[in-house]
GUZADREN-924493 format. One line per 8 residues: number of its first residue (from 0); their letters; for each residue x, z, y of C-alpha. Coordinates in Angstrom, 1 decimal. Layout:
REM residues N
NUM = a = X/Z/Y ~ ...
REM end
This chain:
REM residues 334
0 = xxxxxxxx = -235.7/335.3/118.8 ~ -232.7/334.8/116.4 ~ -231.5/332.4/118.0 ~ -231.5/334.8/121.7 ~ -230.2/338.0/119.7 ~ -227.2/335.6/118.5 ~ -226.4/334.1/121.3 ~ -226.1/338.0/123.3
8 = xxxxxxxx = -223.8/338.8/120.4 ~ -221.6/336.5/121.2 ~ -221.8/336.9/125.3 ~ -221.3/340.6/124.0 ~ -218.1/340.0/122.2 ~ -216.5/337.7/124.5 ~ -216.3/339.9/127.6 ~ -216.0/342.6/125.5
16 = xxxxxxxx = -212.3/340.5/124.4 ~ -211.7/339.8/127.9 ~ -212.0/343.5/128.8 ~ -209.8/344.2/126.5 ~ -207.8/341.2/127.4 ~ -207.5/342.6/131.2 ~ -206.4/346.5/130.0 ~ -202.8/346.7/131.0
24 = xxxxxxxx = -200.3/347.2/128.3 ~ -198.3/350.2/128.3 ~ -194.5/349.6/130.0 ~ -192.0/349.4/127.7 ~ -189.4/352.5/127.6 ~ -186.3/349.4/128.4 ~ -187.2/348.3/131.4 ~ -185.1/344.9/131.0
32 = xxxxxxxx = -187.8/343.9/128.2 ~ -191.2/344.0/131.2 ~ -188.8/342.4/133.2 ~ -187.3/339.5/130.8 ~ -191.9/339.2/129.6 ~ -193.1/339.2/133.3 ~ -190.3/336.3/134.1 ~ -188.9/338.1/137.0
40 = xxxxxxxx = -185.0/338.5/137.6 ~ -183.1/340.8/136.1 ~ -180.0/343.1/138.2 ~ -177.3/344.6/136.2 ~ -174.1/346.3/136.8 ~ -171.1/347.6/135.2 ~ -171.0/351.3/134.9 ~ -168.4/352.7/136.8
48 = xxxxxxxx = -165.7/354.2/135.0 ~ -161.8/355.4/134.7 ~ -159.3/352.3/134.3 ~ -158.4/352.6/130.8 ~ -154.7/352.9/129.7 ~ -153.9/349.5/128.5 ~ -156.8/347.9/128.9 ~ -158.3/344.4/130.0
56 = xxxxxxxx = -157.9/343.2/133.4 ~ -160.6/341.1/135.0 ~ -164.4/342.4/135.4 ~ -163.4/345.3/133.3 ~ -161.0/346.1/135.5 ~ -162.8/346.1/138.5 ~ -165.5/347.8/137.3 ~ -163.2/350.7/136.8
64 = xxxxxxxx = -163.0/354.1/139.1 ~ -159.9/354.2/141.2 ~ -158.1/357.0/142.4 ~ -158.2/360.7/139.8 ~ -159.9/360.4/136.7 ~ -163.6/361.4/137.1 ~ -165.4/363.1/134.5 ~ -168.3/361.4/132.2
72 = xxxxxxxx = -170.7/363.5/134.6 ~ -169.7/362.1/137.7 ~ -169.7/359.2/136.5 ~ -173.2/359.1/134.8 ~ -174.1/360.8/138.0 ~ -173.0/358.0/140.4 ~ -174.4/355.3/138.2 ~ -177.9/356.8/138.0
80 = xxxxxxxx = -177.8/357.6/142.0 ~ -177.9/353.6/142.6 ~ -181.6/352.6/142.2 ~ -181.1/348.9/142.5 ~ -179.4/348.4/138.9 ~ -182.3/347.4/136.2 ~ -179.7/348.4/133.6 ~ -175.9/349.6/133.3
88 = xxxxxxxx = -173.2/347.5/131.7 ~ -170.1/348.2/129.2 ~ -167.9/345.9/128.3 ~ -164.6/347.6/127.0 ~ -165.5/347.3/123.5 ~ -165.3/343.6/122.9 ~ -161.7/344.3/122.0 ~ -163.0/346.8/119.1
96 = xxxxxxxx = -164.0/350.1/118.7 ~ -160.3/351.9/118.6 ~ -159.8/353.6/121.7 ~ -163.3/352.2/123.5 ~ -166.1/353.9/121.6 ~ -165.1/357.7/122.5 ~ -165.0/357.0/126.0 ~ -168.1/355.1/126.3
104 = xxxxxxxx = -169.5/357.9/124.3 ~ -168.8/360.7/126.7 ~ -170.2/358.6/129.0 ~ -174.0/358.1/127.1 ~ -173.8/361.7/126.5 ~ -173.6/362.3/130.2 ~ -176.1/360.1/131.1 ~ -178.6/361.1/129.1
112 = xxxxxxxx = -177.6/365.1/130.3 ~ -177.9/363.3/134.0 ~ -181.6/362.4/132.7 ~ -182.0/358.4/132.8 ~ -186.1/358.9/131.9 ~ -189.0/359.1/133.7 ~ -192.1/360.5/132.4 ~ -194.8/359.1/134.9
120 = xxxxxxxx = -197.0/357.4/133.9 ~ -194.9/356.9/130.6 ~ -191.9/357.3/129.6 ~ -189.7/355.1/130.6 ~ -185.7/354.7/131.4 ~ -184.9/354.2/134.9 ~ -181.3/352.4/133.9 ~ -181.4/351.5/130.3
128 = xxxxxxxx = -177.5/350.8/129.0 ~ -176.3/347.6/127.8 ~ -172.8/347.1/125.8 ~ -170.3/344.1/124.7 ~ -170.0/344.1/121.1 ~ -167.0/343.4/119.0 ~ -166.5/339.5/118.5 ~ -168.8/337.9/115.4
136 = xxxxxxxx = -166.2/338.4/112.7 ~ -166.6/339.9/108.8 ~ -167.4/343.7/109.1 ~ -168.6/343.7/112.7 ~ -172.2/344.9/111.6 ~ -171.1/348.1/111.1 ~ -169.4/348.4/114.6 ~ -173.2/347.3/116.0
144 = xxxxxxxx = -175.0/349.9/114.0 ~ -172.4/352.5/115.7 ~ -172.8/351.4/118.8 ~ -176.9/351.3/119.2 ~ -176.4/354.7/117.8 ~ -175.1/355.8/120.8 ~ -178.9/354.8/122.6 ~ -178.2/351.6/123.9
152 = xxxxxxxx = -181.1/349.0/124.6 ~ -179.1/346.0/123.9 ~ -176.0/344.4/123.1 ~ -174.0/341.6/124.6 ~ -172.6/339.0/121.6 ~ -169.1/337.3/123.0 ~ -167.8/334.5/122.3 ~ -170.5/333.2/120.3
160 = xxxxxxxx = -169.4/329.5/118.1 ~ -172.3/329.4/115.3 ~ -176.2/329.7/114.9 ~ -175.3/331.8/111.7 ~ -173.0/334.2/113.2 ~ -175.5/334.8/115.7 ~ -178.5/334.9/112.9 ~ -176.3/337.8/111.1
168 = xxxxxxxx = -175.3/340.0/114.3 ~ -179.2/340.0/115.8 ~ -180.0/340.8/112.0 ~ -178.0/344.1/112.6 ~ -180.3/345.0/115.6 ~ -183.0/345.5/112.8 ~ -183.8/348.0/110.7 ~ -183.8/347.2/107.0
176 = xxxxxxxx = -187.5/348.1/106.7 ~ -188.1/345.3/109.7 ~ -186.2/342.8/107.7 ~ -182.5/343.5/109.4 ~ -179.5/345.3/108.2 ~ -179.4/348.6/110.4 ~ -179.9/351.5/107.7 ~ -183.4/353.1/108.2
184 = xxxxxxxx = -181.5/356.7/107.8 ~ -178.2/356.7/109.9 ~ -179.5/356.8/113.5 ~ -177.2/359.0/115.3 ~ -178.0/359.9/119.1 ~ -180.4/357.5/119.7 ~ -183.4/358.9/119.4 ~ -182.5/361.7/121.3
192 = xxxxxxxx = -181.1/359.5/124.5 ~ -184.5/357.8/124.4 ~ -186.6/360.8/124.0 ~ -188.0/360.2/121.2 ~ -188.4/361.8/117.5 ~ -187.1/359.9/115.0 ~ -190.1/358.1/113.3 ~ -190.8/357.1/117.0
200 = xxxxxxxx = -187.3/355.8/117.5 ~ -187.6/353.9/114.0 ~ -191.2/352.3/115.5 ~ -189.8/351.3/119.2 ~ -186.0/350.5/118.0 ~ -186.5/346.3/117.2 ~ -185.3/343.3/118.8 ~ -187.5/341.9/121.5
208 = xxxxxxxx = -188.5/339.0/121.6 ~ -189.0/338.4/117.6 ~ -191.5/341.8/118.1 ~ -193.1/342.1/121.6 ~ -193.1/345.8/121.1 ~ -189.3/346.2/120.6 ~ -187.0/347.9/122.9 ~ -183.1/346.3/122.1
216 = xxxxxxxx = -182.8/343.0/123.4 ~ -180.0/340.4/122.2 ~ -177.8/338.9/125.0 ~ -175.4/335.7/123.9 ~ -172.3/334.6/125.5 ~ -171.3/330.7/124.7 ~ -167.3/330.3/126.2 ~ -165.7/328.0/123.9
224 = xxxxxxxx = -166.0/324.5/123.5 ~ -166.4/325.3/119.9 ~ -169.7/327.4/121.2 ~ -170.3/324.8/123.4 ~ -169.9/321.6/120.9 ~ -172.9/323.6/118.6 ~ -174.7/325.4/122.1 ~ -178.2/324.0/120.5
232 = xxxxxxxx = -178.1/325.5/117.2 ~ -177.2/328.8/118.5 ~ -180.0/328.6/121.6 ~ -182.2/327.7/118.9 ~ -181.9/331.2/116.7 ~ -185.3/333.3/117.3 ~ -184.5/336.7/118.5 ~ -182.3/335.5/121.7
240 = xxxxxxxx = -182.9/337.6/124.7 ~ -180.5/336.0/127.1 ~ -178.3/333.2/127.0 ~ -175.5/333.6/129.2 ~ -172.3/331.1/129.8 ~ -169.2/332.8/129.9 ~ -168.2/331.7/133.4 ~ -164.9/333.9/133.7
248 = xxxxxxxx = -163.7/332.7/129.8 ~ -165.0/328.9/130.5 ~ -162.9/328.9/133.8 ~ -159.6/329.2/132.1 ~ -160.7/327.1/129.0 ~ -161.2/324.2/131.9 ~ -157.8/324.6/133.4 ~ -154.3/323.8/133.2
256 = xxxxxxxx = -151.1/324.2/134.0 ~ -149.5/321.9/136.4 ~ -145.7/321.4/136.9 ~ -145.3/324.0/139.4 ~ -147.0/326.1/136.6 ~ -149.5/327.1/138.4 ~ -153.5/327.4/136.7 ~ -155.1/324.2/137.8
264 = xxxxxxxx = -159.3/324.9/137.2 ~ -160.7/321.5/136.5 ~ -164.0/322.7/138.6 ~ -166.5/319.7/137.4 ~ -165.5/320.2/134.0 ~ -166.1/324.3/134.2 ~ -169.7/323.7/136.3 ~ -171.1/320.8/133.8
272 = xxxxxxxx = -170.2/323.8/130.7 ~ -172.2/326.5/132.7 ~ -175.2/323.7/133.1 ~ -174.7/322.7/129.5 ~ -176.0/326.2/129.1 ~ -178.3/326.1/131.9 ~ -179.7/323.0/130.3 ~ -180.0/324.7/126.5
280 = xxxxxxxx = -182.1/328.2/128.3 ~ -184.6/325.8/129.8 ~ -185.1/323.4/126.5 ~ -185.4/326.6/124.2 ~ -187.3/328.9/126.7 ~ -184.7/331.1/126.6 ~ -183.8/333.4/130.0 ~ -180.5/332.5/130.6
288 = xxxxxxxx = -177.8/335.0/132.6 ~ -174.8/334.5/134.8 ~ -172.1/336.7/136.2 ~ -173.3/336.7/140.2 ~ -171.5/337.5/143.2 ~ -172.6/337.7/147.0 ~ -171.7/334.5/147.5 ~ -173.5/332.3/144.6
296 = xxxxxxxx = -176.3/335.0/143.4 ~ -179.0/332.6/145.6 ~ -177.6/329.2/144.3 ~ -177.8/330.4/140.6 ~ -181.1/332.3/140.8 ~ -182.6/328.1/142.6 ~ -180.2/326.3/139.3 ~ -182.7/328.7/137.3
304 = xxxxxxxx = -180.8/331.6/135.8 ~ -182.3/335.0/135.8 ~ -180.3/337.6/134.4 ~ -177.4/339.1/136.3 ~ -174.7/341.5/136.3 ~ -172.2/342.4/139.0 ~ -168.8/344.6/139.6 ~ -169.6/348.1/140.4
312 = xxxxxxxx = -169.1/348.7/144.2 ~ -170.0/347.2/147.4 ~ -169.4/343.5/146.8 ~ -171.7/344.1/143.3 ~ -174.0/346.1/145.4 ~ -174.7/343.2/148.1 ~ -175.2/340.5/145.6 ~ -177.7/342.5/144.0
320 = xxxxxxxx = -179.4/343.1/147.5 ~ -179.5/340.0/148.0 ~ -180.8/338.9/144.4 ~ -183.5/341.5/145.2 ~ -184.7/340.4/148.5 ~ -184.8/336.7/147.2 ~ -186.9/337.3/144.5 ~ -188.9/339.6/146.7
328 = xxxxxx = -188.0/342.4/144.0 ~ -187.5/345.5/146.6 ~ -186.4/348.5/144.7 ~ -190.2/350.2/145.2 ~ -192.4/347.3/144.0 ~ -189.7/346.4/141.3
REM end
């Protein structure tokens, strides 16, 4: 008789575990983290925004408005009008703070007056905002603890060459009182762009993956051979969200010039860099991004990247239709 009443105990506990097991956990508030846990493919893009006086060409540049200078509202407006994007991109503060952070600023504020949550079932951001920080150098903690004051849910690392470089900046995604460097106190804007008090902020605000509750999630460029030459150490720091090859930065380091002076791109070189990277994601079970296009958003997604981010407008709009439909990711299903 025991022996029986045992025996039910145990039947009793397990599916008892298993129910528990099968209740769904609640979605996180950053989008980007279900996605990056659930292994499905991730679609950025860069916000759209006025060219800046002086500032970088390239991806920046294209991402920028054209024609009369728009206001942070219309811009926030536009941005949150295109369903497709899993998150909005900023990059114009890898240069530094100095004449970046006031702009991007207006444009958080905006967004959050736009309304970027939904409250059904849960609360949850429907585009959650996703900046370049400052290069690793002394003193650049401070510039991250300024900047995921403004409400972002990540933060892109360039030009990353050392594992403790890397170890120090995801440290500044955490609170003290989690083990970072982020003071517990100063919190700025952010609680309020997430919609939350700021005990709650405090709770949801840590780095995802190291806790599967967090909300900010670490992205890594490697674009240097220096990067490159120690790519394992760094793919091998806990805490990595994404692992992404600088593809436009890698391009020119793979080129020359040739006596015509024109930029000769030495193509095998540049591709076995971005599969160097490719390579480290897969070995350290890290998601690793790319910046897509139209034309090579299917190829990459097959190689086995995951996380993407395109130029605002119609070109950045196809790839990520196309990203969508490949992945059978269709805006309603998500």
């Amino acid at each position: 008789m025991r022996k029986s009443l045992i025996v039910s105990g145990v039947g009793i506990a397990l599916v008892s575990g298993l129910a528990l097991s099968q209740v769904p956990r609640r979605p996180h508030l950053n989008p980007v983290v279900d996605l990056l846990a659930q292994k499905k493919p991730v679609f950025g893009i860069y916000a759209p925004r006025n060219a800046r006086p002086g500032g970088r060409g390239g991806r920046e540049a294209a991402a920028a408005s054209q024609g009369p200078v728009r206001q942070p509202l219309e811009l926030a407006r536009e941005a949150i009008a295109y369903k497709a994007a899993d998150y909005l991109f900023d990059g114009s503060m890898e240069g530094g703070l100095v004449g970046a952070l006031a702009a991007f600023a207006a444009f958080a504020q905006a967004w959050q007056q736009v309304g970027p949550l939904s409250r059904s079932p849960s609360p949850r951001l429907t585009h959650a905002l996703f900046v370049k920080s400052p290069a690793l150098e002394p003193g650049v903690a401070a510039d991250i603890y300024r900047q995921l004051n403004l409400g972002v849910s990540g933060l892109m690392f360039p030009k990353v060459e050392s594992a403790e470089a890397l170890r120090q900046a995801l440290a500044a995604m955490r609170f003290r009182s989690k083990g970072g460097t982020r003071p517990d106190a100063d919190l700025g804007d952010a609680p309020a762009r997430w919609g939350l008090s700021a005990d709650e902020y405090r709770r949801k605000a840590d780095l995802y993956p190291l806790n599967p509750e967090g909300e900010l999630v670490g992205w890594v460029i490697v674009e240097s051979k220096v990067g490159l030459a120690n790519l394992r150490q760094i793919a091998a720091v806990p805490g990595i969200g994404v692992l992404w090859p600088g593809a436009g930065t890698l391009r020119g380091v793979f080129s020359t010039t040739n006596a015509n002076g024109e930029r000769v791109v030495d193509q095998a070189a540049w591709e076995a860099a971005i599969q160097q990277v490719l390579a480290a994601c897969k070995e350290f079970k890290v998601p690793c991004g790319y910046p897509a296009n139209a034309d090579d958003i299917e190829m990459r997604m097959k190689q086995g990247f995951s996380v993407f981010v395109m130029n605002w407008g119609e070109p950045g709009f196809k790839a990520i239709d196309i990203g969508r439909r490949a992945s059978n990711r269709t805006i309603t299903s998500q």
